[in-house]
mmCIF file as Biopython writes it, N, C-alpha, C and O atoms, coordinates in Angstrom:
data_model
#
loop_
_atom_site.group_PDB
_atom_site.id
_atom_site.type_symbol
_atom_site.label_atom_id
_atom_site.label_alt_id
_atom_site.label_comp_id
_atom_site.label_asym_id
_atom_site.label_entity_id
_atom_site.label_seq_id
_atom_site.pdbx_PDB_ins_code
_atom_site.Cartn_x
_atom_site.Cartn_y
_atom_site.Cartn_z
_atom_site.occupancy
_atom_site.B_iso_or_equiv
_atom_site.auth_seq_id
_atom_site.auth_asym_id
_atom_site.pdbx_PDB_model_num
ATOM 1   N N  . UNK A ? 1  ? 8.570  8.707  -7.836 1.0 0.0 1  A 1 
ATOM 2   C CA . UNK A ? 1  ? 9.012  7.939  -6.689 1.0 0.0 1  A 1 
ATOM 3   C C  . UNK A ? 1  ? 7.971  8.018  -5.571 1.0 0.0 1  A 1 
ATOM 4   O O  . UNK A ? 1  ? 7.235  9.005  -5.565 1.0 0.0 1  A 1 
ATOM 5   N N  . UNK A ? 2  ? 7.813  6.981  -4.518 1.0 0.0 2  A 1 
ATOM 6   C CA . UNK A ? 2  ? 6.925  7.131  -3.637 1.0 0.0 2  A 1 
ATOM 7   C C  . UNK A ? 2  ? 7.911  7.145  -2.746 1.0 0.0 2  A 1 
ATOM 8   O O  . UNK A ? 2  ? 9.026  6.674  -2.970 1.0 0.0 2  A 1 
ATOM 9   N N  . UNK A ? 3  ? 7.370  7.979  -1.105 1.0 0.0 3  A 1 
ATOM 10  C CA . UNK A ? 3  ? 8.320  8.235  -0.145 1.0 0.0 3  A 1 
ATOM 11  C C  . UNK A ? 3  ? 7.531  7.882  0.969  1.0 0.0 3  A 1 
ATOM 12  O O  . UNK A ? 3  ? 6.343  8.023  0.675  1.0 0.0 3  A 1 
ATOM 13  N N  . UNK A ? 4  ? 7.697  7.463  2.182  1.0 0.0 4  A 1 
ATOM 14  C CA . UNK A ? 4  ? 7.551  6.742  3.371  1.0 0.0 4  A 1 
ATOM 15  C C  . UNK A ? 4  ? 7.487  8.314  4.252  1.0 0.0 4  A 1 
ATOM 16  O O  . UNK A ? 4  ? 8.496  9.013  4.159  1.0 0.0 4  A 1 
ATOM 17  N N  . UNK A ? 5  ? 6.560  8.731  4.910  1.0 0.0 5  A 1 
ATOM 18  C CA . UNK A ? 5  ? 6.755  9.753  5.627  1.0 0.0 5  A 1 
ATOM 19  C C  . UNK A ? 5  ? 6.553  9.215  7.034  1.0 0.0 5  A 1 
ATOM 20  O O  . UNK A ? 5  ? 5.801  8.248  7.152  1.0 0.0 5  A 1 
ATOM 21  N N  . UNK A ? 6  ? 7.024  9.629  7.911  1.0 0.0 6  A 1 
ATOM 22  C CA . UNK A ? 6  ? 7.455  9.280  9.362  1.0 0.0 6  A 1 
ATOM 23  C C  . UNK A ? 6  ? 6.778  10.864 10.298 1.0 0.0 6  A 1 
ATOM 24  O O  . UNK A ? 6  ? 7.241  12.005 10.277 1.0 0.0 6  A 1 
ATOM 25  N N  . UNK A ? 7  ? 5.980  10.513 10.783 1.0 0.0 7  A 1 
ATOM 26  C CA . UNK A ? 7  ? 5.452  12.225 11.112 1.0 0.0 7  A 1 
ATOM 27  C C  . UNK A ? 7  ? 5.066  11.478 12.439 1.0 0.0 7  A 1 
ATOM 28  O O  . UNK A ? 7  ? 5.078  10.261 12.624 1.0 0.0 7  A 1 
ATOM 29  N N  . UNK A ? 8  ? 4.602  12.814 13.627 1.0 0.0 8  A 1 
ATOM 30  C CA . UNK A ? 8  ? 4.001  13.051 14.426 1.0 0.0 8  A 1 
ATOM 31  C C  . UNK A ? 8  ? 3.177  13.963 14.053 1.0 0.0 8  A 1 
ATOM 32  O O  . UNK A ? 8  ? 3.433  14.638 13.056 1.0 0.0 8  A 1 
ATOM 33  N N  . UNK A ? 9  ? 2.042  14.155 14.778 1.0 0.0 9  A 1 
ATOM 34  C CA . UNK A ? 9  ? 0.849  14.854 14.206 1.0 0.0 9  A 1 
ATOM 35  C C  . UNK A ? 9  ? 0.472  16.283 14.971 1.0 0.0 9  A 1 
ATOM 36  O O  . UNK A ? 9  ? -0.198 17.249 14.603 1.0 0.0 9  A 1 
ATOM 37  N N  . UNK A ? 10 ? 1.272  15.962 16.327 1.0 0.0 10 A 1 
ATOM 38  C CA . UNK A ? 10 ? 1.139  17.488 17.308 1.0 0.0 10 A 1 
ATOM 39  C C  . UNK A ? 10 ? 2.783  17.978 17.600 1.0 0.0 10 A 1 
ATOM 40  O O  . UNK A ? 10 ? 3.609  17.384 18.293 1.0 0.0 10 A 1 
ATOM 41  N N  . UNK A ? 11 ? 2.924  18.982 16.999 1.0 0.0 11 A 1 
ATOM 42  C CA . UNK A ? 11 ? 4.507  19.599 16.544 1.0 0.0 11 A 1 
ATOM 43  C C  . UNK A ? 11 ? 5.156  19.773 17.768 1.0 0.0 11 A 1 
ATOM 44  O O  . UNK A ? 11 ? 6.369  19.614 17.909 1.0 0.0 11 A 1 
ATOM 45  N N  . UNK A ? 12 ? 4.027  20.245 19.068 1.0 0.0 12 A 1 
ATOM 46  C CA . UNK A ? 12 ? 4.699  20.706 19.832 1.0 0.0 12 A 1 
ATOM 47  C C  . UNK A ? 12 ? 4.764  19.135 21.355 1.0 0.0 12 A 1 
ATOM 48  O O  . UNK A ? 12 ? 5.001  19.113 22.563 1.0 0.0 12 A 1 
ATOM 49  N N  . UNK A ? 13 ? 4.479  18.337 20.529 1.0 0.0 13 A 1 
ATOM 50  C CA . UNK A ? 13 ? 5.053  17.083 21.441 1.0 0.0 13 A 1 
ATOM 51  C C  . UNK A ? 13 ? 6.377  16.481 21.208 1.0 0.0 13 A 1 
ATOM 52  O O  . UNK A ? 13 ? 6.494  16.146 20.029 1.0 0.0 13 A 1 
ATOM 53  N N  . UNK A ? 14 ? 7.349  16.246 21.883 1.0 0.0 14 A 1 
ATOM 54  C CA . UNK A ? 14 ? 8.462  14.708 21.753 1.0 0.0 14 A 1 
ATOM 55  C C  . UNK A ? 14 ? 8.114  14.124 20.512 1.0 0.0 14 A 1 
ATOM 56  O O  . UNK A ? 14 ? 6.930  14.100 20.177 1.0 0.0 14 A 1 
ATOM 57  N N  . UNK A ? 15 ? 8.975  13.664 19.809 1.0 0.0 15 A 1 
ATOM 58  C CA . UNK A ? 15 ? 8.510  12.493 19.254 1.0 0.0 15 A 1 
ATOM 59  C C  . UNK A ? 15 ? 8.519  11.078 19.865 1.0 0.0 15 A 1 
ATOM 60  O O  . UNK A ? 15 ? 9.497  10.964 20.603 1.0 0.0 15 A 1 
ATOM 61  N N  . UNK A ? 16 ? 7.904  10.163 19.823 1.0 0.0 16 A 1 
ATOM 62  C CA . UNK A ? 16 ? 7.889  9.097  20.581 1.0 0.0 16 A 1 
ATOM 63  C C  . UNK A ? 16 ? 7.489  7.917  19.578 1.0 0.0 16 A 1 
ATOM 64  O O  . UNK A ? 16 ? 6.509  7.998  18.837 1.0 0.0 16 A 1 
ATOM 65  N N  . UNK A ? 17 ? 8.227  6.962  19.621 1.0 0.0 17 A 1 
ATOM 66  C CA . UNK A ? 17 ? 8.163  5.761  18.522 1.0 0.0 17 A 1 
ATOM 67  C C  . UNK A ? 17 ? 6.155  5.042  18.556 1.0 0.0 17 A 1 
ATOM 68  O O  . UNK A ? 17 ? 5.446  4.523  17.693 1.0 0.0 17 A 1 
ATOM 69  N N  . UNK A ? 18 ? 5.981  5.337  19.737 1.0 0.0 18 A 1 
ATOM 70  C CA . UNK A ? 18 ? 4.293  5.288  20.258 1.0 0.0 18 A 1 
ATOM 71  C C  . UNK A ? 18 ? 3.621  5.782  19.491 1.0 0.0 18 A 1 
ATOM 72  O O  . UNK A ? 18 ? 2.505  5.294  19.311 1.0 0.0 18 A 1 
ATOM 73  N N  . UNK A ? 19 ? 4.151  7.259  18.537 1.0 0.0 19 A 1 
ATOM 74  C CA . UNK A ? 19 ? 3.113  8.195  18.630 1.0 0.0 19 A 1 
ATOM 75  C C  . UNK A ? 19 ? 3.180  8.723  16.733 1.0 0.0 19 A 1 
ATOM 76  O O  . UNK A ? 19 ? 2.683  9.553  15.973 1.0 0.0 19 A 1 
ATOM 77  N N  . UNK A ? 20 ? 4.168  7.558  16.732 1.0 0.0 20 A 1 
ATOM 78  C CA . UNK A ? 20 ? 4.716  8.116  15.025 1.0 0.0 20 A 1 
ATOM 79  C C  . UNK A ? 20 ? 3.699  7.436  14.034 1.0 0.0 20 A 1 
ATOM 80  O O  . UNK A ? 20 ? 3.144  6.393  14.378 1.0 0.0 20 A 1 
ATOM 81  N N  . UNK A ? 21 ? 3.426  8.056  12.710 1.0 0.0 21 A 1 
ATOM 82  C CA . UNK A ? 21 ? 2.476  7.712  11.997 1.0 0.0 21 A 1 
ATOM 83  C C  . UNK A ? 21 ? 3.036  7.596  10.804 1.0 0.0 21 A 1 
ATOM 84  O O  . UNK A ? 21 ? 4.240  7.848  10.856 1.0 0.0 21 A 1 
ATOM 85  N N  . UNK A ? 22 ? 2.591  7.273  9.591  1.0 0.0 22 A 1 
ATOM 86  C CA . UNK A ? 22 ? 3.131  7.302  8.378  1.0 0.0 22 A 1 
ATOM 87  C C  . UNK A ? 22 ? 2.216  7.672  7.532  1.0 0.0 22 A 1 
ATOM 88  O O  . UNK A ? 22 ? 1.027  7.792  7.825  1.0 0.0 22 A 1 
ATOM 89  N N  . UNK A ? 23 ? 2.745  7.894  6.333  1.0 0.0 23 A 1 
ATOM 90  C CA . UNK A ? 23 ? 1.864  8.071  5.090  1.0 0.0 23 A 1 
ATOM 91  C C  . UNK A ? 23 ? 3.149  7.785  3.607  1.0 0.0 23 A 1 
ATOM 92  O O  . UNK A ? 23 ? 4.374  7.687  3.545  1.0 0.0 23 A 1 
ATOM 93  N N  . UNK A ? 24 ? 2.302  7.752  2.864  1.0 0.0 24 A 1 
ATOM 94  C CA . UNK A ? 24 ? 3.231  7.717  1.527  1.0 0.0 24 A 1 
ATOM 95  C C  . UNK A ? 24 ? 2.696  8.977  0.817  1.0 0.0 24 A 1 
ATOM 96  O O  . UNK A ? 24 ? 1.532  9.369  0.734  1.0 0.0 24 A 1 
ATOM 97  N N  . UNK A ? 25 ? 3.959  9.578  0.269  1.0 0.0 25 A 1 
ATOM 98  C CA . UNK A ? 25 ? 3.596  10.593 -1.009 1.0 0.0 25 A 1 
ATOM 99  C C  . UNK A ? 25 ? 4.134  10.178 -2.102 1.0 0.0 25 A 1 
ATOM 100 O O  . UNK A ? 25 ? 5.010  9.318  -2.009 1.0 0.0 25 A 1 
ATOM 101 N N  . UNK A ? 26 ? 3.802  10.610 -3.226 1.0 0.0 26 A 1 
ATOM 102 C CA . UNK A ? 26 ? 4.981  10.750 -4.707 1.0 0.0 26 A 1 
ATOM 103 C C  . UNK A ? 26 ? 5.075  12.165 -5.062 1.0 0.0 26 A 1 
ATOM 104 O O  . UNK A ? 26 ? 4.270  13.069 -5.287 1.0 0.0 26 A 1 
ATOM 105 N N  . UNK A ? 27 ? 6.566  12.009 -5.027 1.0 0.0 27 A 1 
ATOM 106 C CA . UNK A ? 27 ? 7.273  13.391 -5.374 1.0 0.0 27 A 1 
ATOM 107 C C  . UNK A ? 27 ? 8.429  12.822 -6.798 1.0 0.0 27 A 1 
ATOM 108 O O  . UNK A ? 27 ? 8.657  11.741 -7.342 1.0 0.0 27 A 1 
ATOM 109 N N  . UNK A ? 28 ? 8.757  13.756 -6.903 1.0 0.0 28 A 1 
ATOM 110 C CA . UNK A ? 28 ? 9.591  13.382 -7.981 1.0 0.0 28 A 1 
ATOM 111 C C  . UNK A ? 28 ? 11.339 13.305 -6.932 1.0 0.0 28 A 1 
ATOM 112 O O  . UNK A ? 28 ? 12.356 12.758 -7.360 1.0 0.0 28 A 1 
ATOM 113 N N  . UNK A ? 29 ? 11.217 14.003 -5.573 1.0 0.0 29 A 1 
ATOM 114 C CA . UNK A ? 29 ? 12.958 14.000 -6.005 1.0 0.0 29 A 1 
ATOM 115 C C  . UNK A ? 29 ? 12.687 14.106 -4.063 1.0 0.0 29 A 1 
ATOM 116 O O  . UNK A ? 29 ? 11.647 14.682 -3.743 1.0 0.0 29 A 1 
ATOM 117 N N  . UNK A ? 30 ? 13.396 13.687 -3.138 1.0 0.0 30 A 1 
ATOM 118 C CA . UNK A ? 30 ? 13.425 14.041 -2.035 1.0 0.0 30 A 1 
ATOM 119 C C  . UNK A ? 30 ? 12.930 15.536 -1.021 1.0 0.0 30 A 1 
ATOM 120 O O  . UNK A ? 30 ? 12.380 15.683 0.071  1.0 0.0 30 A 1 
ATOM 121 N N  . UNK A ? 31 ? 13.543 16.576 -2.211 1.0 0.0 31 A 1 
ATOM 122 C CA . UNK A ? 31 ? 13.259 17.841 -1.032 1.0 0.0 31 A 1 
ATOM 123 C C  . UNK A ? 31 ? 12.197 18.035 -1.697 1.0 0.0 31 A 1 
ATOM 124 O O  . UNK A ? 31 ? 11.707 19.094 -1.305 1.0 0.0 31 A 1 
ATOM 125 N N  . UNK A ? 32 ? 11.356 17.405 -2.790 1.0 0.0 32 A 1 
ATOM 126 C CA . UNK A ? 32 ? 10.398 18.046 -3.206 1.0 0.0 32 A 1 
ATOM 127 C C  . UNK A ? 32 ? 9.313  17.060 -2.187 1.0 0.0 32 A 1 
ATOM 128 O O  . UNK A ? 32 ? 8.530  17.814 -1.609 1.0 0.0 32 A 1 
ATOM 129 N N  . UNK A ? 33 ? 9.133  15.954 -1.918 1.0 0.0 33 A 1 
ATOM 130 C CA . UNK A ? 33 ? 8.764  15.420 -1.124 1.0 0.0 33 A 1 
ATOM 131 C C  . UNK A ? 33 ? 8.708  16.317 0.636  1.0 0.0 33 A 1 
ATOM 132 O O  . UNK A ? 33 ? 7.642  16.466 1.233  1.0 0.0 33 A 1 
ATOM 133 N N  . UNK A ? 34 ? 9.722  16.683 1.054  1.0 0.0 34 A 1 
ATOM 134 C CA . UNK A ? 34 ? 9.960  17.637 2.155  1.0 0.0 34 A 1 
ATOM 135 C C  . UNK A ? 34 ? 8.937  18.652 1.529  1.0 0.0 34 A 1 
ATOM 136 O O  . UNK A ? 34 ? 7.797  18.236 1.734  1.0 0.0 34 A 1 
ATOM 137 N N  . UNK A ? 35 ? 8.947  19.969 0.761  1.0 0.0 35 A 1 
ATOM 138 C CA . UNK A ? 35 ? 7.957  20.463 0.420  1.0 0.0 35 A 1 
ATOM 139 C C  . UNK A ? 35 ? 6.653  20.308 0.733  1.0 0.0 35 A 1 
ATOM 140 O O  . UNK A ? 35 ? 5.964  20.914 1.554  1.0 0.0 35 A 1 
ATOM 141 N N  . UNK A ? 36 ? 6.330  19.231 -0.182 1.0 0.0 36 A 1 
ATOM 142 C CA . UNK A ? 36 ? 5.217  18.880 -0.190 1.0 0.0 36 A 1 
ATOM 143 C C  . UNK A ? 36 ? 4.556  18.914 1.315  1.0 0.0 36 A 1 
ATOM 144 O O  . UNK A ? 36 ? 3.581  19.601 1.617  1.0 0.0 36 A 1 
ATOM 145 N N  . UNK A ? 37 ? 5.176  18.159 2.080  1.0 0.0 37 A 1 
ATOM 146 C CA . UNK A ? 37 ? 4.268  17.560 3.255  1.0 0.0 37 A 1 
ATOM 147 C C  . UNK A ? 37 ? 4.809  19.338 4.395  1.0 0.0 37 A 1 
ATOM 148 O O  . UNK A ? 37 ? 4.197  19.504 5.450  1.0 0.0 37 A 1 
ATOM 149 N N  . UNK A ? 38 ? 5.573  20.081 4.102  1.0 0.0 38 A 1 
ATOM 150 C CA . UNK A ? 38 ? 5.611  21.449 4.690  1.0 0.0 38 A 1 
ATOM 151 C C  . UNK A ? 38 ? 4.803  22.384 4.570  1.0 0.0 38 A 1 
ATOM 152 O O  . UNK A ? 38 ? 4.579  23.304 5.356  1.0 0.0 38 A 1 
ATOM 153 N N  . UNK A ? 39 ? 4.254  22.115 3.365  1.0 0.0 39 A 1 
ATOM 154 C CA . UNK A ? 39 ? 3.664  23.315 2.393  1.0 0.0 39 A 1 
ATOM 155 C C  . UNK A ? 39 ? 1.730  22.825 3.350  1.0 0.0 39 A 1 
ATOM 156 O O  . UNK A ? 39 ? 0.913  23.670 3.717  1.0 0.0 39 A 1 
ATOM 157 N N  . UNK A ? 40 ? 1.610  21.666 3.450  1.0 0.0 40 A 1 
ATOM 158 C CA . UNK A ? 40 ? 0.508  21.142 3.350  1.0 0.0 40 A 1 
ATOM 159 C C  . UNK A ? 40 ? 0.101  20.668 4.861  1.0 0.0 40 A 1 
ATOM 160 O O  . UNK A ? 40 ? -1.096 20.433 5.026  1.0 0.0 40 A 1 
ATOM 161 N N  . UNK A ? 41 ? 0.756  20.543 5.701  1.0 0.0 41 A 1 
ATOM 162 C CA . UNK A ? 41 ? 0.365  20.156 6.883  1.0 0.0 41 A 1 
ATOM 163 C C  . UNK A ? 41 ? 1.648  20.520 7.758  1.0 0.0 41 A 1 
ATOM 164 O O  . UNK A ? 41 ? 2.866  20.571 7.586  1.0 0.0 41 A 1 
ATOM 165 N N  . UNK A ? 42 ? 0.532  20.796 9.015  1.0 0.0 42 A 1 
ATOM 166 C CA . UNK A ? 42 ? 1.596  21.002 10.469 1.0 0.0 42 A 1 
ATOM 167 C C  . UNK A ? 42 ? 2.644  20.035 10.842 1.0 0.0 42 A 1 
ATOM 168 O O  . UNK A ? 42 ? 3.486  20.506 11.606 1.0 0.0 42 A 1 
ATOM 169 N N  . UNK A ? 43 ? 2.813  18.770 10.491 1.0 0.0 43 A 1 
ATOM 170 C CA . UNK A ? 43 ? 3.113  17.981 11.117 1.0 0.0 43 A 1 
ATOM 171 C C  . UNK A ? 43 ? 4.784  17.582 11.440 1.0 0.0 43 A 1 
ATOM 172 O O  . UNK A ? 43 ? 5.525  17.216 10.527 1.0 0.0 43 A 1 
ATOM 173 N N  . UNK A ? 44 ? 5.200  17.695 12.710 1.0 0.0 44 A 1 
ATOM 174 C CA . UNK A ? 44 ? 6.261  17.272 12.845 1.0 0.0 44 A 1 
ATOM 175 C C  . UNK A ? 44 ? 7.472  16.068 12.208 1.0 0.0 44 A 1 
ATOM 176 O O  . UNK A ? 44 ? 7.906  15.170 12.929 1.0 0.0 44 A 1 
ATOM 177 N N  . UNK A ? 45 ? 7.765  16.191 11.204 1.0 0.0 45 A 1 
ATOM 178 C CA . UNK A ? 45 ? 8.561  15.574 10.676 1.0 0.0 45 A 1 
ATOM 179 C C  . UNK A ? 45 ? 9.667  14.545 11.208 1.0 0.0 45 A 1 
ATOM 180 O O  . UNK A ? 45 ? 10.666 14.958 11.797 1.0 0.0 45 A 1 
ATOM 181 N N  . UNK A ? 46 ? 9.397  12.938 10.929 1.0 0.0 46 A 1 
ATOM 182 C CA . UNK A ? 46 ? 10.936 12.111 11.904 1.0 0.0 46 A 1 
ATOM 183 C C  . UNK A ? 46 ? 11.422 12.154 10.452 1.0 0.0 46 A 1 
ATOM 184 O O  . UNK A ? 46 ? 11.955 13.170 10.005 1.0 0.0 46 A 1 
ATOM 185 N N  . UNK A ? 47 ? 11.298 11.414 9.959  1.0 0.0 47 A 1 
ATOM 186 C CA . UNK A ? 47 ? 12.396 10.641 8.573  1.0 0.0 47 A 1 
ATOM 187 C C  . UNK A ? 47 ? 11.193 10.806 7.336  1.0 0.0 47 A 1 
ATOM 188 O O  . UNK A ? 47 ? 9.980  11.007 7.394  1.0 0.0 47 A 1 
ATOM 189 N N  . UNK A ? 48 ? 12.109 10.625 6.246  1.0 0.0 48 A 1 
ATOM 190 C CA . UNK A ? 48 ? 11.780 10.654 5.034  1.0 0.0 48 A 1 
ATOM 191 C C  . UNK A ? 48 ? 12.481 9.777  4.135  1.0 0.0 48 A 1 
ATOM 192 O O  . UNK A ? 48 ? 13.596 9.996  3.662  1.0 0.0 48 A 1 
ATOM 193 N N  . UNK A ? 49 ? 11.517 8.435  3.863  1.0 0.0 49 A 1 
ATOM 194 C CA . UNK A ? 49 ? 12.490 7.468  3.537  1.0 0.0 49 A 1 
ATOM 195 C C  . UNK A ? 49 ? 11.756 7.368  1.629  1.0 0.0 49 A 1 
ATOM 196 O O  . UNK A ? 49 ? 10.611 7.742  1.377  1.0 0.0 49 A 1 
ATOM 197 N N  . UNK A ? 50 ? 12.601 6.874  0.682  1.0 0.0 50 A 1 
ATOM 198 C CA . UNK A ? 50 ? 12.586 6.470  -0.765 1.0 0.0 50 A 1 
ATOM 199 C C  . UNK A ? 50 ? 12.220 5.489  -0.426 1.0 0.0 50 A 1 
ATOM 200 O O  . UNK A ? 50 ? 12.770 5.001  0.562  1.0 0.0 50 A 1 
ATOM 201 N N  . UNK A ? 51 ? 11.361 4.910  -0.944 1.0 0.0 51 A 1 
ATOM 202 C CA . UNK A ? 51 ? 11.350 3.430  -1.132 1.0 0.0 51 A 1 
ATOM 203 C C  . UNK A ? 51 ? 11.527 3.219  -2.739 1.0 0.0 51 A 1 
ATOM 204 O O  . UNK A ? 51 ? 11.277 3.851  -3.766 1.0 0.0 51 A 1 
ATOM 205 N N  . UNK A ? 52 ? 12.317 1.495  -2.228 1.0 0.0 52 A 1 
ATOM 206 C CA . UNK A ? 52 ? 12.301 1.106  -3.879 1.0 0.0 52 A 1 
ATOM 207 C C  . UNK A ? 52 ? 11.342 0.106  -4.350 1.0 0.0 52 A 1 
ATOM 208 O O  . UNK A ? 52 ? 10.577 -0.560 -3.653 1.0 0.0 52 A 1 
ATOM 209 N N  . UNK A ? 53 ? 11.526 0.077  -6.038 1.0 0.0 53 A 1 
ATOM 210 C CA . UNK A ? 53 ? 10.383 -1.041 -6.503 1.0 0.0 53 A 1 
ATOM 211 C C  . UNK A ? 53 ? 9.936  -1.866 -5.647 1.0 0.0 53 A 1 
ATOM 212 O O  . UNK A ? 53 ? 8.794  -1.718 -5.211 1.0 0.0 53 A 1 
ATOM 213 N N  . UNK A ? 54 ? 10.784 -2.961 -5.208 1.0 0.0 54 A 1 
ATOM 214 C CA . UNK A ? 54 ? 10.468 -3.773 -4.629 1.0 0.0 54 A 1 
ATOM 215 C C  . UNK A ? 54 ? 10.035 -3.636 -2.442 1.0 0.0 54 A 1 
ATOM 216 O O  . UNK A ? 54 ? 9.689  -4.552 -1.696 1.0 0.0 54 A 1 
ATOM 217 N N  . UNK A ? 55 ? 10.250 -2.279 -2.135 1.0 0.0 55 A 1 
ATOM 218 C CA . UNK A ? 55 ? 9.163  -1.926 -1.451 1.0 0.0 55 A 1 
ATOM 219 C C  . UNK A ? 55 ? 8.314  -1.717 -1.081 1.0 0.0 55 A 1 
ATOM 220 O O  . UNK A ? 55 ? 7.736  -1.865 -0.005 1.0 0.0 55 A 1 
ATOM 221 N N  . UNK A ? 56 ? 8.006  -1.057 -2.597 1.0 0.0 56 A 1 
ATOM 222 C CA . UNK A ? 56 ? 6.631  -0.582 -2.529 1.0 0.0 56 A 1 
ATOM 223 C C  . UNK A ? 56 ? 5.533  -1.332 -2.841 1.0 0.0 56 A 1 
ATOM 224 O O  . UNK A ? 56 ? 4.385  -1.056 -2.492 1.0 0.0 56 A 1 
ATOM 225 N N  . UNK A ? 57 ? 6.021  -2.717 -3.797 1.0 0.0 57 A 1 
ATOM 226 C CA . UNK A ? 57 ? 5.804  -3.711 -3.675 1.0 0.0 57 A 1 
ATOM 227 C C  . UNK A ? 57 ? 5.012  -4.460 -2.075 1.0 0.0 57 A 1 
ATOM 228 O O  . UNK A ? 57 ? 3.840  -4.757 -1.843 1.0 0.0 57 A 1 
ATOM 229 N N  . UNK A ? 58 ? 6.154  -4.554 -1.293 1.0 0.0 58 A 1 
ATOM 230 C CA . UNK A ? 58 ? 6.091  -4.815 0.021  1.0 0.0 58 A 1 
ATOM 231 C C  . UNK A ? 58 ? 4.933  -4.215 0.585  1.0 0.0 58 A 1 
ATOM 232 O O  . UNK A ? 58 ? 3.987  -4.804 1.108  1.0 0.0 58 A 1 
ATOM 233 N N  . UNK A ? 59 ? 5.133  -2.630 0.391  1.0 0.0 59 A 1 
ATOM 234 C CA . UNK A ? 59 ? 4.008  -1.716 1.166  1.0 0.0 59 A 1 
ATOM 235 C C  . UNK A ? 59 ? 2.507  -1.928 0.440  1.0 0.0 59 A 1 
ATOM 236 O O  . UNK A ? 59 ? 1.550  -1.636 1.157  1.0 0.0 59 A 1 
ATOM 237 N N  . UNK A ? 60 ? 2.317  -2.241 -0.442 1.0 0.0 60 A 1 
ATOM 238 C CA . UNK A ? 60 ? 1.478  -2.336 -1.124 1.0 0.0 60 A 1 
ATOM 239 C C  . UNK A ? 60 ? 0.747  -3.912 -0.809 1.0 0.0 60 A 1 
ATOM 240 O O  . UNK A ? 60 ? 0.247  -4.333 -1.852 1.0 0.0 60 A 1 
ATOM 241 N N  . UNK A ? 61 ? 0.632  -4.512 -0.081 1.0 0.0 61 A 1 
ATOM 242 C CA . UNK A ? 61 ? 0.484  -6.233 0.597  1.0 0.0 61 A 1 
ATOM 243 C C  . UNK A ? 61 ? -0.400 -5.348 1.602  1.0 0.0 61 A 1 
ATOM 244 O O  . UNK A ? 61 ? -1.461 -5.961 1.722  1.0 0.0 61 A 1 
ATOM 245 N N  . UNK A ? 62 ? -0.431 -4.386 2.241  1.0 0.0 62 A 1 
ATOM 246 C CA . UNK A ? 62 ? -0.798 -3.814 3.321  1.0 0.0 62 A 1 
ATOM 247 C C  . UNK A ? 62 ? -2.219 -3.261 3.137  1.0 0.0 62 A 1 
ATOM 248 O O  . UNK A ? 62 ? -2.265 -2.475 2.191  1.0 0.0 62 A 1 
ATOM 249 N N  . UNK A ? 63 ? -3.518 -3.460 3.831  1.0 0.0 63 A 1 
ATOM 250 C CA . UNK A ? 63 ? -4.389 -3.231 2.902  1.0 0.0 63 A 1 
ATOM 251 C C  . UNK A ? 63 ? -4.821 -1.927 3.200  1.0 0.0 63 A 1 
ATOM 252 O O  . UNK A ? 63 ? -5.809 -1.398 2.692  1.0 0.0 63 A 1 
ATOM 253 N N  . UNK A ? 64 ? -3.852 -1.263 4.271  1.0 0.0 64 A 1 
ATOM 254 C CA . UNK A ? 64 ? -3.985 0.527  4.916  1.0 0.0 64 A 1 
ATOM 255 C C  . UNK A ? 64 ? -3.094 1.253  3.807  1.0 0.0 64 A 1 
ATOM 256 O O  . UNK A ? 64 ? -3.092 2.482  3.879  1.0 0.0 64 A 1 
ATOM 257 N N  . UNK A ? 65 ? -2.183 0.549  2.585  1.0 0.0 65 A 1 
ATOM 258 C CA . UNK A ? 65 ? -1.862 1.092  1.824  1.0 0.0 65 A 1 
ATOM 259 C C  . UNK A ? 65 ? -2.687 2.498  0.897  1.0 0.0 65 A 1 
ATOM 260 O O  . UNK A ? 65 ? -3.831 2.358  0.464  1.0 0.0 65 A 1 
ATOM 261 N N  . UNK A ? 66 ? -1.895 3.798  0.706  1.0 0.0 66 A 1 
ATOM 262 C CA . UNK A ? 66 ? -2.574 4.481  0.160  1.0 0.0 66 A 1 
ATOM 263 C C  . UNK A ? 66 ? -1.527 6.189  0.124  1.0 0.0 66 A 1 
ATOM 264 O O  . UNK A ? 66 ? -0.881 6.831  0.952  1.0 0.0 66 A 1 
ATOM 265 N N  . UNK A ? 67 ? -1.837 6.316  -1.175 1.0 0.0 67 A 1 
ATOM 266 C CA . UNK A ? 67 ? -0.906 6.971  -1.443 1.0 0.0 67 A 1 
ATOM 267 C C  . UNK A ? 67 ? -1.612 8.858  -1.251 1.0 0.0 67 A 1 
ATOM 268 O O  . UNK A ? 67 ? -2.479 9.427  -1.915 1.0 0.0 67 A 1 
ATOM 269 N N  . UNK A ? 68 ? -0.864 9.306  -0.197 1.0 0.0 68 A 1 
ATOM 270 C CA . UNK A ? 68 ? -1.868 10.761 0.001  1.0 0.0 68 A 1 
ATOM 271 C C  . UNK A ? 68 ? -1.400 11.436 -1.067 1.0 0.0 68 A 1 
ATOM 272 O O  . UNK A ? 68 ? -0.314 11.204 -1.598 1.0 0.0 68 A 1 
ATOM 273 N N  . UNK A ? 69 ? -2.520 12.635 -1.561 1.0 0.0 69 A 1 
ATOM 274 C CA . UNK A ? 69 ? -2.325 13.990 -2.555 1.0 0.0 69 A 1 
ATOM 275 C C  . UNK A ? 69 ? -2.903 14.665 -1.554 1.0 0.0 69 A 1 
ATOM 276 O O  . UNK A ? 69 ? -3.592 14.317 -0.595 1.0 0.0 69 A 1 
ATOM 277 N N  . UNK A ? 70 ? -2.438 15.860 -2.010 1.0 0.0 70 A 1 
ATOM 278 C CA . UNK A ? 70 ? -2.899 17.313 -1.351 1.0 0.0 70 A 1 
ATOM 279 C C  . UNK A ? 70 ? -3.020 18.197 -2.553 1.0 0.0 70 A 1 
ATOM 280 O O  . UNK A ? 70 ? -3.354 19.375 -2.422 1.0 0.0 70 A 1 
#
């Protein structure tokens, strides 16, 4: 599955819709996704969204598309 990550990048700021960033991972299952991006970077966490086929689809039109590993 690929997952939509919703982060801020300095932990000890607000979050602010201004200041939010994204990335995609593939995890196999939600908290392993949470993991992942805990284990691997500081970053303040908003949401953690699934996307489906036909999202990623969507996300994939985008040419900043790109799927992070760590």
């Amino acid at each position: 599955m690929i997952y939509k990550i919703y982060y801020q990048e300095h932990p000890e700021r607000n979050p602010k819709r201004e200041t939010t960033i994204s990335m995609y991972i593939e995890a196999e299952s939600l908290p392993q996704a949470r993991e992942i991006i805990e284990e691997n970077t500081e970053y303040n966490l908003e949401f953690i969204e699934e996307l489906s086929d036909k999202a990623v689809t969507y996300e994939k039109a985008n040419p900043n598309f790109e799927v992070t590993t760590f």
